[in-house]
C-alpha positions as CSV (number, residue, x, y, z in Angstrom):
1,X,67.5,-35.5,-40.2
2,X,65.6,-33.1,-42.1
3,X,63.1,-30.6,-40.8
4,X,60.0,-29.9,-42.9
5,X,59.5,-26.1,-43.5
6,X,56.0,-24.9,-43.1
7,X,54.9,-23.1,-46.1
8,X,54.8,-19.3,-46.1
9,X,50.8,-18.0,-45.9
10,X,49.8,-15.0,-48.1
11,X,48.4,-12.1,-45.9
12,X,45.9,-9.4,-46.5
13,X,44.8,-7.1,-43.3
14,X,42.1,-4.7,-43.9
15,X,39.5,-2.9,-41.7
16,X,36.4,-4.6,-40.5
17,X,34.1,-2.1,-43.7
18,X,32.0,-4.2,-45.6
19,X,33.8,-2.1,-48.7
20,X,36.6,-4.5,-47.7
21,X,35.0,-7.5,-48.8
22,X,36.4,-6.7,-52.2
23,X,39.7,-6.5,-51.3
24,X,39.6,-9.6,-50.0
25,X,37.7,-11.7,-52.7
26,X,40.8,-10.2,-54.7
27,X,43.7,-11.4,-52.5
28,X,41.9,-15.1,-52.2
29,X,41.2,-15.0,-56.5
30,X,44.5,-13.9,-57.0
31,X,46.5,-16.5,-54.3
32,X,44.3,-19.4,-55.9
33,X,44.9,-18.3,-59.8
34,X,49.1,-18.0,-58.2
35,X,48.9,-21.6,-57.0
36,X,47.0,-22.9,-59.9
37,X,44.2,-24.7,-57.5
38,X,41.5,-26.6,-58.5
39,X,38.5,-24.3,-59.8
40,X,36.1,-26.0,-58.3
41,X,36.4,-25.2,-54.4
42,X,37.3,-21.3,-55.3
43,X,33.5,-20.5,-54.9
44,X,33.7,-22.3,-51.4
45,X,36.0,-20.5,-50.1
46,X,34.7,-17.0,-51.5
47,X,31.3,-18.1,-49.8
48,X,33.3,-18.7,-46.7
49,X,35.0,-15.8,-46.7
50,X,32.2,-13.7,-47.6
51,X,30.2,-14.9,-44.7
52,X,32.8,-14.8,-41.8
53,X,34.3,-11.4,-42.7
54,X,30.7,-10.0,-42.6
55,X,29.5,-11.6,-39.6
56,X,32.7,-9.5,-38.2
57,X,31.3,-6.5,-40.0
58,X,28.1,-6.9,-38.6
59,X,28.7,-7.9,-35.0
60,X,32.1,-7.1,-34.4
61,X,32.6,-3.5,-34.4
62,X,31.9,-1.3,-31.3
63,X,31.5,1.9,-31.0
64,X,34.8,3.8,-31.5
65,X,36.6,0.8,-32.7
66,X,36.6,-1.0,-36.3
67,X,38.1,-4.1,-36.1
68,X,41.3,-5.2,-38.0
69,X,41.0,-8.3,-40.1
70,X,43.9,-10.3,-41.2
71,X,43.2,-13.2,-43.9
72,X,45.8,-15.8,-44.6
73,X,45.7,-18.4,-46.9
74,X,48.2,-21.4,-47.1
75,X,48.3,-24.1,-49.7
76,X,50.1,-27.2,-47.5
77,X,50.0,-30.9,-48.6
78,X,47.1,-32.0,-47.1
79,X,45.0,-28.9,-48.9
80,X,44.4,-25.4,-48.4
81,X,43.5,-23.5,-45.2
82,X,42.0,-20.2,-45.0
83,X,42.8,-18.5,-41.4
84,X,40.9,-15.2,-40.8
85,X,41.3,-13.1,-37.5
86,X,40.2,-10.3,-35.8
87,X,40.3,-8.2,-32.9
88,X,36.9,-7.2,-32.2
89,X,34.9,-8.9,-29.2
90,X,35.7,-12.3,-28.2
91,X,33.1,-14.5,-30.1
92,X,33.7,-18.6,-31.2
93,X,31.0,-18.7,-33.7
94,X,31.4,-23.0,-33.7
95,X,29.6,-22.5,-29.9
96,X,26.9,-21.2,-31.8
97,X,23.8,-24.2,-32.1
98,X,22.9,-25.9,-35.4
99,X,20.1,-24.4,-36.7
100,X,17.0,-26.8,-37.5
101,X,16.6,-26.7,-41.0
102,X,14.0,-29.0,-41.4
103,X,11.9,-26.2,-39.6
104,X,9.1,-23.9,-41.8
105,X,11.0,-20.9,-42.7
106,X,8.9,-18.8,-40.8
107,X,9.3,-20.5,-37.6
108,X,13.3,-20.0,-38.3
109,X,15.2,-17.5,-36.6
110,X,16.8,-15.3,-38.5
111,X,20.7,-16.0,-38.5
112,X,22.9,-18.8,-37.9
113,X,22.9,-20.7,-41.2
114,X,25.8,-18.9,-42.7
115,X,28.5,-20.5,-39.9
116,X,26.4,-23.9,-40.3
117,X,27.2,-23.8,-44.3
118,X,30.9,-22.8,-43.8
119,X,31.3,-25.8,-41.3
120,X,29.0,-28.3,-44.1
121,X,31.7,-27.0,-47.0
122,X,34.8,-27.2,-45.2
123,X,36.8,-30.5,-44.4
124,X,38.1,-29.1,-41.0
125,X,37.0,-25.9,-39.2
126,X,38.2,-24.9,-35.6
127,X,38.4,-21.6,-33.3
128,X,40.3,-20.0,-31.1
129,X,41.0,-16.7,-28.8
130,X,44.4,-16.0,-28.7
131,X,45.2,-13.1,-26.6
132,X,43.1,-10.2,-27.8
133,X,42.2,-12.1,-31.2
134,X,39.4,-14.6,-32.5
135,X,40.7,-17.1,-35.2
136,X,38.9,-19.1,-37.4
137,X,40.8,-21.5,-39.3
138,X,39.4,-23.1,-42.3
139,X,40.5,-26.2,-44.3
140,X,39.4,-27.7,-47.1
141,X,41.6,-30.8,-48.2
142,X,42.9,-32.2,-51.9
143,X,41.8,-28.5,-53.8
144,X,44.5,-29.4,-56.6
């Protein structure tokens, strides 16, 4: 009997400073051009990424303490899944409510659509706190 080996993710941990962000669209351009994925759903995940690690930015950093944030991106063979942790304040950003968009803008609150696109564009999203750490975990399925 065999046993499957899970495939090895590609890390990049940097502080929670929206300078970061570059950094990080780096890593993800240079994993996807490294596993020669699909063009297509690049800008999907950038747009993901982009809007999770600044709602850390934003609402995750106390006072004294910058969160760390680890990215990891695996390429298994039902698709690819982005996983991006931190250890700022506990927050599950799925608990969050749909926002109505069929509401006038101006009646809108402000916030909330960013985590409602990343959960339209993705196949799969889920959350969860483990110990001192929230982790979002992203997949997107057939990206070849």
């Amino acid at each position: 009997m065999h046993s499957l080996a899970k495939p090895e993710p590609a890390v990049c941990t940097v502080p929670a400073d929206a300078a970061q962000l570059t950094v990080l669209t780096d890593f993800l351009r240079e994993f996807w051009s490294g596993a020669s994925l699909a063009s297509a759903e690049q800008t999907t995940f950038e747009l993901a990424l982009e809007e999770v690690f600044t709602n850390i930015v934003r609402h995750g950093t106390q006072p004294g303490k910058v969160p760390s944030v680890e990215v990891s991106l695996v390429v298994a063979t039902d698709g690819l899944t982005m996983t991006i942790e931190d250890d700022g304040p506990r927050f599950d950003p799925l608990s969050l409510p749909a926002p109505d968009i069929t509401a006038c803008l101006d009646e809108r609150p402000v916030g909330g659509l960013g985590v409602f696109l990343v959960r339209q564009m993705m196949d799969a999203v889920s959350y969860q706190y483990l110990g001192t750490r929230n982790r979002l975990s992203m997949t997107k399925y057939e990206v070849r």
